[in-house]
N, C-alpha and C positions, 0 to 999 in steps of 0.2 A: 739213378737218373732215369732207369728205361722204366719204371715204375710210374716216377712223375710223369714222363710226357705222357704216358699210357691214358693214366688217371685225367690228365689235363685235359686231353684231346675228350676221353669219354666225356667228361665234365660239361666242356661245354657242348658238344653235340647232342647231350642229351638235353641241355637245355633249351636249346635253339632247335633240333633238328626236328625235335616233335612237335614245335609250334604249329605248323602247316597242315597237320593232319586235319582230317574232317569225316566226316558220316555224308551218307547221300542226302539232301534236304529230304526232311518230312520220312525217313527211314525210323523205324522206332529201337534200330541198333540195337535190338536185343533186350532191352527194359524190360525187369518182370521185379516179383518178390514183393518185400514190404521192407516197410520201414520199425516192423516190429525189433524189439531185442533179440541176438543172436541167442541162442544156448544150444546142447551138447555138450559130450564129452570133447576131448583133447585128446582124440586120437585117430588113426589112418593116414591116408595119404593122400597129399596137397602137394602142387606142382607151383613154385618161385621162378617170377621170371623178370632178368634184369636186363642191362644193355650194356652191352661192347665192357663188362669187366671178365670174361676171360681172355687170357691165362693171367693175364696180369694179380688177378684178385682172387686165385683156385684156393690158398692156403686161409686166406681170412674168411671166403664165403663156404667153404667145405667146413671150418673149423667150427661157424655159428650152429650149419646144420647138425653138426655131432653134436653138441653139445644142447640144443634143444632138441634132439631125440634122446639124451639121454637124459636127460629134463622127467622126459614126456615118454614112456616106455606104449610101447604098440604107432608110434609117430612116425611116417616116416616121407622126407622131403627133398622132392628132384627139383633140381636148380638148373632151368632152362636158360642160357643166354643169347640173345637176338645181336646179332651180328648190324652194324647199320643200313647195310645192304637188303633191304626189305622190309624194313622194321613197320615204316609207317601203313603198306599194304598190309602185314602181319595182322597187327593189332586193331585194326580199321576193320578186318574179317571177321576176327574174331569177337569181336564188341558185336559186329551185327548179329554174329552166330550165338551168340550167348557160350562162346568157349573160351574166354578167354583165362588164362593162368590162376588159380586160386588167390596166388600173394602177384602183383605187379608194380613195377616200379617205373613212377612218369612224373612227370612234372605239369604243373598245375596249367599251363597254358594248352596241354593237351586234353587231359586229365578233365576238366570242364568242359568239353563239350560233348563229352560223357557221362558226366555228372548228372547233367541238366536233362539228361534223358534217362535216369535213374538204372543208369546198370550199377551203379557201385554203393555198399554198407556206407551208413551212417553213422560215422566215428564220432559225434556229439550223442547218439544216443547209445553205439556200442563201443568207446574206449573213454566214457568221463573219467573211470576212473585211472587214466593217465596222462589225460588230458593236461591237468596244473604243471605236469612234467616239461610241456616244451616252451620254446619263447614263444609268446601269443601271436605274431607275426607270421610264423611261419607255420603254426597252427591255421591260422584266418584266411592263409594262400590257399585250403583247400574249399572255400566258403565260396558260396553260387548267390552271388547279387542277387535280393529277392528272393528267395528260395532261403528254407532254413534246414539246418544244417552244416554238418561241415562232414569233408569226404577223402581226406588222408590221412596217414599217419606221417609229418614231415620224419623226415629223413638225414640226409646231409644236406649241407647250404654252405653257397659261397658267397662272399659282400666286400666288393672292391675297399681300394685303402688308395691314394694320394701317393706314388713316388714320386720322387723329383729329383732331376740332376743337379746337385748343389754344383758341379762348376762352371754350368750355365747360367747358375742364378748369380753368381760370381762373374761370369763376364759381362752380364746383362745389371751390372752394378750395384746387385741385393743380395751380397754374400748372407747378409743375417736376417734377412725376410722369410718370415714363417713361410709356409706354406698356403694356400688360399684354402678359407674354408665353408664360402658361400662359393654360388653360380657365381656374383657379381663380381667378387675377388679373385676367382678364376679368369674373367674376361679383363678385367684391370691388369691383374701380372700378365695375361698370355699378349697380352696389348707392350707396354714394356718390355718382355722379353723379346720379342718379338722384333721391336723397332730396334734393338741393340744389338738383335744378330744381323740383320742389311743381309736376311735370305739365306744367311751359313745355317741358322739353325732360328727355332720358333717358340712360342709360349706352350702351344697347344693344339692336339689334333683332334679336329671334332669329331672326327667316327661318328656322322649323323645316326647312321640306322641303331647301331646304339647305344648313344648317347640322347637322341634328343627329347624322347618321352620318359624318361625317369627327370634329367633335367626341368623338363617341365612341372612335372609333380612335386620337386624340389623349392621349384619358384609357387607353389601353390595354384596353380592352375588346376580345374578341374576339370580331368580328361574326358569321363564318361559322365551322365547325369544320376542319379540315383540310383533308379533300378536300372543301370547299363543298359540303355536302347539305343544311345544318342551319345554319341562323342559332343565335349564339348568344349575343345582346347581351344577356339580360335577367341581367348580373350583379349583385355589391351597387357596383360600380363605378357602373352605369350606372343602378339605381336611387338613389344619393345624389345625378347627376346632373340626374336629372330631379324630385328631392326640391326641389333646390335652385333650380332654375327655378320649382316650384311655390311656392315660397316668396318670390322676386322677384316672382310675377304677384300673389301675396295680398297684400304691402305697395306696389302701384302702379308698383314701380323696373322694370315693363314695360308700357308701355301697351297699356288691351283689347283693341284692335281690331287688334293688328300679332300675338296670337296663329296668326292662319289667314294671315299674310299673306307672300310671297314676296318675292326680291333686288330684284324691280323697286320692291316697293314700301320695301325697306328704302332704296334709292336715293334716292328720292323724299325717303323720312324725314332722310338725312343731308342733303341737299340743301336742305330748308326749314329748314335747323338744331335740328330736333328731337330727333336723338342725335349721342353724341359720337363713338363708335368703328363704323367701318363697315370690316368684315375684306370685301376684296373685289380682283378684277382689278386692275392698274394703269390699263387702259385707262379706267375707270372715273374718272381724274381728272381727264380731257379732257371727261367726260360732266358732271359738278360743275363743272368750270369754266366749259361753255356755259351750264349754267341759273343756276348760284349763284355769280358771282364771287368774291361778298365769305366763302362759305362757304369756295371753292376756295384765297382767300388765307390765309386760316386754317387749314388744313387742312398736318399732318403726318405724315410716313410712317415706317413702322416694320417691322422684318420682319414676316412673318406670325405669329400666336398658332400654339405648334408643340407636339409633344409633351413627353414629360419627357425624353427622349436627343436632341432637337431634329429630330425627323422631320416635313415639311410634305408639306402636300398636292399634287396638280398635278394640269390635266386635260391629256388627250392625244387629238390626233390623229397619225392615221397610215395608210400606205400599203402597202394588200395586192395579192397577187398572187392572183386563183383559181387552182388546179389545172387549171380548163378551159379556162385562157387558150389560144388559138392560135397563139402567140408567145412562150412563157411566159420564153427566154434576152432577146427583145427589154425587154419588160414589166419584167423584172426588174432589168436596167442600167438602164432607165430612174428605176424607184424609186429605185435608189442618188441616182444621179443628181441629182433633185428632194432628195433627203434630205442631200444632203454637207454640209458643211460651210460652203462658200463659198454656195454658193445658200440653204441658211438663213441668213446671215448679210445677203443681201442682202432676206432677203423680211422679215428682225428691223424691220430701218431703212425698212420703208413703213409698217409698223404694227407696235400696242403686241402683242406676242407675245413668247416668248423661243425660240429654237433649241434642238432636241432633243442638238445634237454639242457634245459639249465644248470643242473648238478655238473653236466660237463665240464660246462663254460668256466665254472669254478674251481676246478683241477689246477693243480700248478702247473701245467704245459701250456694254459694259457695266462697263468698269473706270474709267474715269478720266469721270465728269461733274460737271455745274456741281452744287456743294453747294446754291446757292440755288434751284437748279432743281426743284421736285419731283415731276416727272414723271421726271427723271433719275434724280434720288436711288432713285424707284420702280423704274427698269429697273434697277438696279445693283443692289436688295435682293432683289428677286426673282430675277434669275441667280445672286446668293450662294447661296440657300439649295436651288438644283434640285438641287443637287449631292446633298443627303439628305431629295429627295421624293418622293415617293409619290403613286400612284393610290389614293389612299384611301377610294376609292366602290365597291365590290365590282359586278361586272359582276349582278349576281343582283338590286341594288336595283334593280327595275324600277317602272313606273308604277304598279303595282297595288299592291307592295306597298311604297312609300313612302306612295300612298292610306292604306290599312290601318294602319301603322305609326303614320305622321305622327296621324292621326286619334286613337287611343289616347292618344300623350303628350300631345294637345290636352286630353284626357279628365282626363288625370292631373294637369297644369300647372293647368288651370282649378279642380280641387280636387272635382269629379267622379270620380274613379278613382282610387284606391289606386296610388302609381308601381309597386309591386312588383307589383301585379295587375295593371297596364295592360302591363307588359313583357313580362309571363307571356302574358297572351293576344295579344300583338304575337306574340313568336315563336312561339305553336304555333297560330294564322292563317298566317303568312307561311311560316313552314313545309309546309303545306298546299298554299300557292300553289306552294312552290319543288318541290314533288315533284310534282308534273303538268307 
């Protein structure tokens, strides 16, 4: 148990907490090198540097390095781990300084705007040949709009699934109603659920910051333009959207106070039995069944709510190489390395994550589990569907302007702001933000 929350907690602060990071505008952070092909031998020493997994992770990441130095004789590899307390000053210095870590481990919202300033190896032209190995999606998370290329190795990935309290959907008078598997089926059940709980309990917690731009991407709205310069969600897609939230918040089928409020608190919310559908991580049913038993026994799993061609979301980490590494042939076997197939496969089965390589995905741990299980049932739905997921958080939502954005549809949902005018001024602010 003290493993999962461990892992959970890194989990997602590593994928949110680095969002925010930035370079001083017009700073050249360190850019050097080429884009030629790597070569060297595979040997010396290269420095790994991860986040927030010690101690929790000392036995799985010590065991990798032993065993690719015994791989790789004359190899030898210090695994630094960056506590969250500093992290994003850390790495933010060290990018400018060209020192940072041989092997590092980020996620692509930060990870890009790094990219784009060329401090890190080109894994489209130094790992093709392991390229075919991952799901394409989470290969593509490392790809810079415009820019070619791509500049990770993914790593582990997590992609929510659909629980829902079957004896909510039982008082709410749809003991045998699937689960919702559109946006619009979502708003339909949370709308009915909703009206049958008279305020005991709800359909559904919006967790705008987030929830609403993957949503969006679900409904096909297209958030950025082409070459990502220009946000460009305020369409009539995306204001019917948020028409129709406003319209759930004005008949009660969302209660007031979950308007401003985030996943932890939607957590909270499914966990004291107050909603019925909480789209979130798998690992999240380990978290319900410490606090809420008798929620957790009730509780069913369902793929994730996806698009209309069935495209889900996913988040990704993954492992880059700088251009200024001192080792950069050592560094880069190593990556492989960490990212193959068989060592994600072993790191799947300590914790709820799923493997970035396809070979994994195929393993009976996510093929063949106990039906009554559904923690299983969860690992098995979520490996089905990575196969056509997506990073569907654009590297450009940053802190400031999910602030800004999130703030307007609050404007518009509450019945304060016009949705077609709250969108209008979302994107030509955020625009603003996105051109400096």
């Amino acid at each position: 148990m003290r493993r999962t929350r461990a892992f959970a907690a890194a989990a997602v602060a590593a994928a949110f907490f680095l969002s925010g990071c930035g370079l001083s505008s017009g700073d050249d952070a360190g850019a050097g090198g080429s884009n030629d092909p790597i070569d060297g031998e595979v040997k010396g020493d290269i420095t790994f540097a991860t986040l927030a997994l010690k101690p929790t992770f000392d036995d799985y990441i010590n065991g990798l390095i032993e065993k690719f130095e015994a791989q790789h004789p004359g190899t030898n590899v210090t695994w630094v781990d960056l506590p969250f307390q500093g992290a994003q000053e850390k790495i933010t210095n060290d990018a400018q300084a060209g020192t940072l870590p041989d092997v590092v481990n980020l996620n692509p919202n930060f990870a890009q705007k790094l990219e784009k300033q060329g401090v890190f190896v080109d894994m489209e032209t130094n790992a093709a040949d392991v390229k075919d190995s991952f799901v394409p999606g989470a290969w593509d998370a490392f790809k810079v709009p415009g820019q070619a290329g791509s500049y990770g190795l993914p790593w582990y990935l997590t992609s929510e699934i659909t629980m829902y309290n079957k004896d909510l959907f039982a008082q709410a008078g749809m003991p045998d109603a699937a689960p919702p598997k559109t946006i619009d089926e979502l708003l339909t059940q949370a709308e009915k659920i909703s009206t049958a709980g008279k305020g005991r309990f709800y359909g559904w917690h919006p967790a705008l910051e987030n929830t609403f731009v993957p949503n969006l991407a679900k409904l096909g709205v297209p958030l950025l333009n082409d070459d990502a310069s220009k946000w460009t969600f305020n369409t009539p897609e995306a204001v019917q959207y948020v028409t129709r939230l406003r319209d759930l918040y004005a008949s009660k089928a969302i209660a007031p106070d979950w308007l401003t409020q985030d996943h932890a608190k939607e957590t909270e919310a499914y966990s004291a039995g107050r909603v019925a559908l909480f789209p979130s991580g798998p690992n999240f049913l380990k978290v319900v069944g410490q606090n809420a038993p008798a929620v957790a026994k009730a509780t069913g799993v369902a793929p994730q709510i996806a698009s209309a061609d069935g495209t889900t979301n996913m988040s990704v980490m993954g492992l880059l190489v700088p251009k200024k590494s001192k080792n950069p042939a050592t560094a880069l076997e190593f990556a492989k390395f960490v990212s193959n197939a068989e060592n994600q496969l072993a790191f799947a089965k300590i914790v709820t994550i799923l493997p970035s390589t396809s070979d994994s995905l195929k393993d009976p741990y996510f093929t063949q589990v106990d039906a009554a299980d559904p923690t299983a049932q969860a690992r098995r739905i979520s490996a089905e569907q990575i196969a056509k997921a997506q990073n569907l958080t654009p590297v450009q939502w940053d802190d400031r302007t999910k602030a800004l954005v999130i703030g307007k549809v609050q404007l518009a949902v509450k019945g304060d702001l016009d949705p077609k005018a709250a969108l209008d001024q979302a994107v030509d602010e955020a625009n603003k933000l996105l051109a400096r």
